[in-house]
mmCIF file of the C-alpha atoms, coordinates in Angstrom:
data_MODEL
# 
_entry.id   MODEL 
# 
loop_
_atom_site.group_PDB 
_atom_site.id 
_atom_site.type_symbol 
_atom_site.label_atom_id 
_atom_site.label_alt_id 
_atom_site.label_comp_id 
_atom_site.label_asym_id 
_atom_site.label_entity_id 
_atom_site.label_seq_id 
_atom_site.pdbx_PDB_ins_code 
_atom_site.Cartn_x 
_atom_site.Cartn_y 
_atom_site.Cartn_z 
_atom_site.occupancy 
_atom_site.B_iso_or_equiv 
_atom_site.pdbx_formal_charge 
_atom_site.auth_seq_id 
_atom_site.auth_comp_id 
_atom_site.auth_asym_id 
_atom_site.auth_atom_id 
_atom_site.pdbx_PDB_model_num 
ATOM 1   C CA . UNK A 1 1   ? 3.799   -2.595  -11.497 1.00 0.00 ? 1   UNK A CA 1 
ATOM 2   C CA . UNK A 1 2   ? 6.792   -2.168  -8.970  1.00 0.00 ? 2   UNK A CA 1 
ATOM 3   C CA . UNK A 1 3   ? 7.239   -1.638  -5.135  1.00 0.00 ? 3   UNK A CA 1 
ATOM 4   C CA . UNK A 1 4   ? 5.957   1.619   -4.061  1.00 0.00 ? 4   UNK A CA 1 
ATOM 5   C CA . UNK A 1 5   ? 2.992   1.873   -6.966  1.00 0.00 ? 5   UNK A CA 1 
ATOM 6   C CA . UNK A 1 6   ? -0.129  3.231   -5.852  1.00 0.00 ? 6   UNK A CA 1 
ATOM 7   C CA . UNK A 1 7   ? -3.262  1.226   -6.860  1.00 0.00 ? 7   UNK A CA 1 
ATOM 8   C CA . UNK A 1 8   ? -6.581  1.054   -6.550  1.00 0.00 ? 8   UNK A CA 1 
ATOM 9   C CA . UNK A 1 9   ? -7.860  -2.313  -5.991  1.00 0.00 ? 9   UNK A CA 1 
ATOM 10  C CA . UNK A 1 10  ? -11.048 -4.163  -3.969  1.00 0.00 ? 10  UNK A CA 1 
ATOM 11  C CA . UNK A 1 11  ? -9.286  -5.456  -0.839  1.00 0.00 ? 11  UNK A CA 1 
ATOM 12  C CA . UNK A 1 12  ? -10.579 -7.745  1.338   1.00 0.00 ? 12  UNK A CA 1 
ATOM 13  C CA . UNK A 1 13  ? -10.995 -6.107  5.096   1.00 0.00 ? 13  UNK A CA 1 
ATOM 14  C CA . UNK A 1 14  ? -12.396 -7.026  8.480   1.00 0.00 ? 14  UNK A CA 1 
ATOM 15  C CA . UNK A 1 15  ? -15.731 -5.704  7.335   1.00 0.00 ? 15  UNK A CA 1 
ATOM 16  C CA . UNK A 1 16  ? -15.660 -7.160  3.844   1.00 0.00 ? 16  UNK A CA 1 
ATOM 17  C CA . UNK A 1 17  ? -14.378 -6.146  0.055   1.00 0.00 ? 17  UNK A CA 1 
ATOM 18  C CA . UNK A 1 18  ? -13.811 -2.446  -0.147  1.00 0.00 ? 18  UNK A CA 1 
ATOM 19  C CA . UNK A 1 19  ? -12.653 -0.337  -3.321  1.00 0.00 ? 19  UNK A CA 1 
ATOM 20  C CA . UNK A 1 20  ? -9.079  1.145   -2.226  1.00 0.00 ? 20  UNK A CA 1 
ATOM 21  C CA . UNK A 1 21  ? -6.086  2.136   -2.739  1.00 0.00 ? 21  UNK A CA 1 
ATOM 22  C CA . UNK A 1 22  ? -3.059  0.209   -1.918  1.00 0.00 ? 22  UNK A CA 1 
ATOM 23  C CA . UNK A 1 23  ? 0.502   0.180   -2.265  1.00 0.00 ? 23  UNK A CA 1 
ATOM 24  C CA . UNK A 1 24  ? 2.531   -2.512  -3.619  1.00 0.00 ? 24  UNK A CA 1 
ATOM 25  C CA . UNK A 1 25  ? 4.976   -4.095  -1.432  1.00 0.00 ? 25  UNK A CA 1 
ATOM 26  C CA . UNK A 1 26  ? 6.403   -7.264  -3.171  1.00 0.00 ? 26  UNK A CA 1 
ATOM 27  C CA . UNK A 1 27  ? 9.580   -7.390  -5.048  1.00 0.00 ? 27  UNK A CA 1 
ATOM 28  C CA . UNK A 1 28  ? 10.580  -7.373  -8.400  1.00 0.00 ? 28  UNK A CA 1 
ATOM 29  C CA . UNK A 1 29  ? 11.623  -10.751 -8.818  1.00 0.00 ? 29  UNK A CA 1 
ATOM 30  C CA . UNK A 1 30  ? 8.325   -11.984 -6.664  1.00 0.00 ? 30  UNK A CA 1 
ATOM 31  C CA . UNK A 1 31  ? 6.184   -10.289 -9.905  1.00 0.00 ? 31  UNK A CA 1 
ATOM 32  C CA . UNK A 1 32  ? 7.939   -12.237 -12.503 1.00 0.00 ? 32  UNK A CA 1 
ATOM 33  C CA . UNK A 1 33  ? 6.952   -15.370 -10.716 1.00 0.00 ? 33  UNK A CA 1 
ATOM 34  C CA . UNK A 1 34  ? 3.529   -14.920 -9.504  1.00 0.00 ? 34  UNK A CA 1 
ATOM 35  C CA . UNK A 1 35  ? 0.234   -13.557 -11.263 1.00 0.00 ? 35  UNK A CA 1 
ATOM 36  C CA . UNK A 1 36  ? -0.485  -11.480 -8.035  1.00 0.00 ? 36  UNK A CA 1 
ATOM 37  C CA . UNK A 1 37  ? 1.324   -8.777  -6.233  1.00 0.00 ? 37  UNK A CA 1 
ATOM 38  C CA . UNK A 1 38  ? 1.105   -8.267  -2.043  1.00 0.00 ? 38  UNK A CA 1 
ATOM 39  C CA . UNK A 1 39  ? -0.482  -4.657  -1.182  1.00 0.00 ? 39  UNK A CA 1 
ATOM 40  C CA . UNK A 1 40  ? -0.530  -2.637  1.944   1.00 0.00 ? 40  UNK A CA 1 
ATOM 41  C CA . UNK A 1 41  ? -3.708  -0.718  2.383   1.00 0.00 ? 41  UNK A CA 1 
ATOM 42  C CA . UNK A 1 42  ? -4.082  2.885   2.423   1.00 0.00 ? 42  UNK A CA 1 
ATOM 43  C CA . UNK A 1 43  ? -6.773  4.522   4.461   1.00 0.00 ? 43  UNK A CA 1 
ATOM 44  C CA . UNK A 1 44  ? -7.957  8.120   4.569   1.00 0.00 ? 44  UNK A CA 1 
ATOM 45  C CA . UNK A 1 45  ? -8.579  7.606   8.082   1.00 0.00 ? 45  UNK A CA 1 
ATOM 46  C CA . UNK A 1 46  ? -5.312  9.190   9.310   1.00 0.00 ? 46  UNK A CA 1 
ATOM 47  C CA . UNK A 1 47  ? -6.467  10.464  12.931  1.00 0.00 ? 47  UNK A CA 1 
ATOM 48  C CA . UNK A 1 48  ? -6.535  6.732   13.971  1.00 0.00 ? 48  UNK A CA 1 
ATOM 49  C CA . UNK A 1 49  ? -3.562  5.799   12.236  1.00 0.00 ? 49  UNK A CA 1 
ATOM 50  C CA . UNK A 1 50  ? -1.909  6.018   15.282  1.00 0.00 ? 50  UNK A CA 1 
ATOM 51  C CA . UNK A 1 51  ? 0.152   2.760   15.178  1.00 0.00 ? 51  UNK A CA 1 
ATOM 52  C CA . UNK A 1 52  ? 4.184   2.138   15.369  1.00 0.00 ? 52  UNK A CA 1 
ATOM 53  C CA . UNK A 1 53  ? 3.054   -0.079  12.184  1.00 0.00 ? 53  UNK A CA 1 
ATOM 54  C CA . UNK A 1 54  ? 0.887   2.715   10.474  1.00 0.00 ? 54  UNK A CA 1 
ATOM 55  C CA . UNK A 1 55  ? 2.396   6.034   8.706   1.00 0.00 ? 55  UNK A CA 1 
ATOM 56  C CA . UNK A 1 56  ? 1.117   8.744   7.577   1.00 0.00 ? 56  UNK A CA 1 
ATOM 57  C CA . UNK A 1 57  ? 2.135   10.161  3.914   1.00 0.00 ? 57  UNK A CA 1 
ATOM 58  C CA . UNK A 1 58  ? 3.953   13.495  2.835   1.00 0.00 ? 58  UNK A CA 1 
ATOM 59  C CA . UNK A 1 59  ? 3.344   13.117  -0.196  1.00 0.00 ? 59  UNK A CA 1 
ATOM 60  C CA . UNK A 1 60  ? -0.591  11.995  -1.004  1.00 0.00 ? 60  UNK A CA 1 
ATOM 61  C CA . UNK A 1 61  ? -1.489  14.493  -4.270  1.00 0.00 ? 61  UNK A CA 1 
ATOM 62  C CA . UNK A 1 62  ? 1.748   13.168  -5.805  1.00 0.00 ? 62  UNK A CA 1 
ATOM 63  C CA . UNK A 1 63  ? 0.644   9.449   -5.015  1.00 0.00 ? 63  UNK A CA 1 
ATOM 64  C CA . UNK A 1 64  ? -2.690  10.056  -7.169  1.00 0.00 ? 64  UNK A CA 1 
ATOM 65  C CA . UNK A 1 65  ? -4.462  10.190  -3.453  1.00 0.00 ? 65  UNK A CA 1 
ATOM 66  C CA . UNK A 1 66  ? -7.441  12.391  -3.408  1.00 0.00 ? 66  UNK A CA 1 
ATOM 67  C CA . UNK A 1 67  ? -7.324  13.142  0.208   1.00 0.00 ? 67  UNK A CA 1 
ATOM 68  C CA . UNK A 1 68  ? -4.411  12.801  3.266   1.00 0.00 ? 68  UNK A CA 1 
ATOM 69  C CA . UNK A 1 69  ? -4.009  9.080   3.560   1.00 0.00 ? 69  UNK A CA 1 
ATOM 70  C CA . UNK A 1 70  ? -1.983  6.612   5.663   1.00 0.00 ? 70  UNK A CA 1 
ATOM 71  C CA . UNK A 1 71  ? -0.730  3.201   4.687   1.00 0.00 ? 71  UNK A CA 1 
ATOM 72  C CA . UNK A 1 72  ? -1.269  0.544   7.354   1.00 0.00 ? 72  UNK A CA 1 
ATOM 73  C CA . UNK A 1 73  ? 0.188   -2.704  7.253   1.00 0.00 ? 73  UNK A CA 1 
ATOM 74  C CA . UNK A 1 74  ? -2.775  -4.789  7.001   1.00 0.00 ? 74  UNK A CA 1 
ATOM 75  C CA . UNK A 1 75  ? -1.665  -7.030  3.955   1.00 0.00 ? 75  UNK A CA 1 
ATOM 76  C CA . UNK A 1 76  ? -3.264  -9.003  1.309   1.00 0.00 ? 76  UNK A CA 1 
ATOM 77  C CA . UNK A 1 77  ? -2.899  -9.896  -2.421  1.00 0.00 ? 77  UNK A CA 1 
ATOM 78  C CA . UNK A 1 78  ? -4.366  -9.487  -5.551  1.00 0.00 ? 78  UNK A CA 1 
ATOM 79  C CA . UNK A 1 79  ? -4.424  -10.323 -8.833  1.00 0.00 ? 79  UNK A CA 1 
ATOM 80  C CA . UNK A 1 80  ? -2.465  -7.889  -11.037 1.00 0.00 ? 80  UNK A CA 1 
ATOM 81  C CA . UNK A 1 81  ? -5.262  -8.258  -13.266 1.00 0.00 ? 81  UNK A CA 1 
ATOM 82  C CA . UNK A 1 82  ? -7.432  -6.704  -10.820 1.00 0.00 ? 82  UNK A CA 1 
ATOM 83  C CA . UNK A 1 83  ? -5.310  -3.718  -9.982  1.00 0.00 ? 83  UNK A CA 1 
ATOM 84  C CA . UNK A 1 84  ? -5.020  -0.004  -11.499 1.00 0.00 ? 84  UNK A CA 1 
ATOM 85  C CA . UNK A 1 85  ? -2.518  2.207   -10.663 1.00 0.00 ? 85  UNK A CA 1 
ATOM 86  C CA . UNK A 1 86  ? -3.002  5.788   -10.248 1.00 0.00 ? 86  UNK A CA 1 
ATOM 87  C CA . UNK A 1 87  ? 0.537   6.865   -8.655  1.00 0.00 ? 87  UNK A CA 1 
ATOM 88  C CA . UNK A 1 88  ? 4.029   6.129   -7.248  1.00 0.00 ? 88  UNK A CA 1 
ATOM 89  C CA . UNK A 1 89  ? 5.609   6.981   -3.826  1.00 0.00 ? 89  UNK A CA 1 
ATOM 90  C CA . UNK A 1 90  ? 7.539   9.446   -3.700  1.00 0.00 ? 90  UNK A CA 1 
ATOM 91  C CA . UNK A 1 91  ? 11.441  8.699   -2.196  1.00 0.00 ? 91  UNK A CA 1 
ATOM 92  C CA . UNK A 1 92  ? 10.415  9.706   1.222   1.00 0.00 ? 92  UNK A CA 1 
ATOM 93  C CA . UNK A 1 93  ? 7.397   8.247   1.918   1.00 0.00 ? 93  UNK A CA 1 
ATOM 94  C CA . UNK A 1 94  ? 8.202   4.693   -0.027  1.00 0.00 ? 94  UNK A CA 1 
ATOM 95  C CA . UNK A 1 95  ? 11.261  4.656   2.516   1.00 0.00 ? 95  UNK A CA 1 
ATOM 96  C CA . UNK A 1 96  ? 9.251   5.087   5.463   1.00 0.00 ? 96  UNK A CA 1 
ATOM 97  C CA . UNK A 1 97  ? 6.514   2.710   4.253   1.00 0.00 ? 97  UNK A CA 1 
ATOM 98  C CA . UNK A 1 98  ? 9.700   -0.047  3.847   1.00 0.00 ? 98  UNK A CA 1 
ATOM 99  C CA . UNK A 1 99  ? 10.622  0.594   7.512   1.00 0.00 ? 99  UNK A CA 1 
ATOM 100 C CA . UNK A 1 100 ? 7.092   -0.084  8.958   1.00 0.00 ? 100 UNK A CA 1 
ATOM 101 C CA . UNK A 1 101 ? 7.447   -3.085  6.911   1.00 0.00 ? 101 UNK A CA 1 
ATOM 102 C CA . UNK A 1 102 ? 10.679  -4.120  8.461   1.00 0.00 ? 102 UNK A CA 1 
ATOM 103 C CA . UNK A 1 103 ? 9.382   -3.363  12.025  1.00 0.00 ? 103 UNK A CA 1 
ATOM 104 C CA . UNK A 1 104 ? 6.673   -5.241  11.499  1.00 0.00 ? 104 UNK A CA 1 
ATOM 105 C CA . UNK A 1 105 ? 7.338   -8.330  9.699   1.00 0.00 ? 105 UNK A CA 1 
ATOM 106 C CA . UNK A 1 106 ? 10.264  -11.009 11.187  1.00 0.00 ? 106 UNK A CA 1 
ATOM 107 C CA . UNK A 1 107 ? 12.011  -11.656 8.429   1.00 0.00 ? 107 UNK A CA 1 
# 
């Protein structure tokens, strides 16, 4: 697994555990020290993904995404144990993901 993967994985939400994809966001080096990885969900609910935070992918059939998607940065982790990956982002659309990560994390 590596940042920008595609995954399908149950992740915990505000209404409780869903089966979804996500896309991994943590590092190389974070992997080879920890058992889990930190995901961004995905949600084919684009028309409300409306935020300076959310974006809305290109590039969703070559993701392995069934349908148009979004990736919103509502964060958790998981157990790489737990997690099956279906896809990679392509160029564009991992780069954008990174800079709603930027904007909305201080770091």
């Amino acid at each position: 697994m590596k940042p920008g993967s595609v995954v399908v994985v149950n992740f915990p939400g505000a209404t409780g555990i869903k089966r979804r994809p996500a896309i991994i966001v943590s590092t190389d080096l974070y992997h080879s020290e920890r058992p889990d990885v930190i995901l961004a969900v995905v949600t084919t609910q684009t028309a409300k993904s409306k935020a300076k935070t959310d974006y809305i992918l290109q590039d969703c059939s070559s993701a392995g995404l069934k349908q148009p998607s979004a990736v919103r940065i509502f964060l958790g982790t998981r157990p790489v144990t737990e997690i099956i990956k279906i896809g990679e982002l392509s160029e564009r659309d991992w780069t954008e993901v990174q800079k709603r990560l930027q904007i909305s994390l201080e770091v």
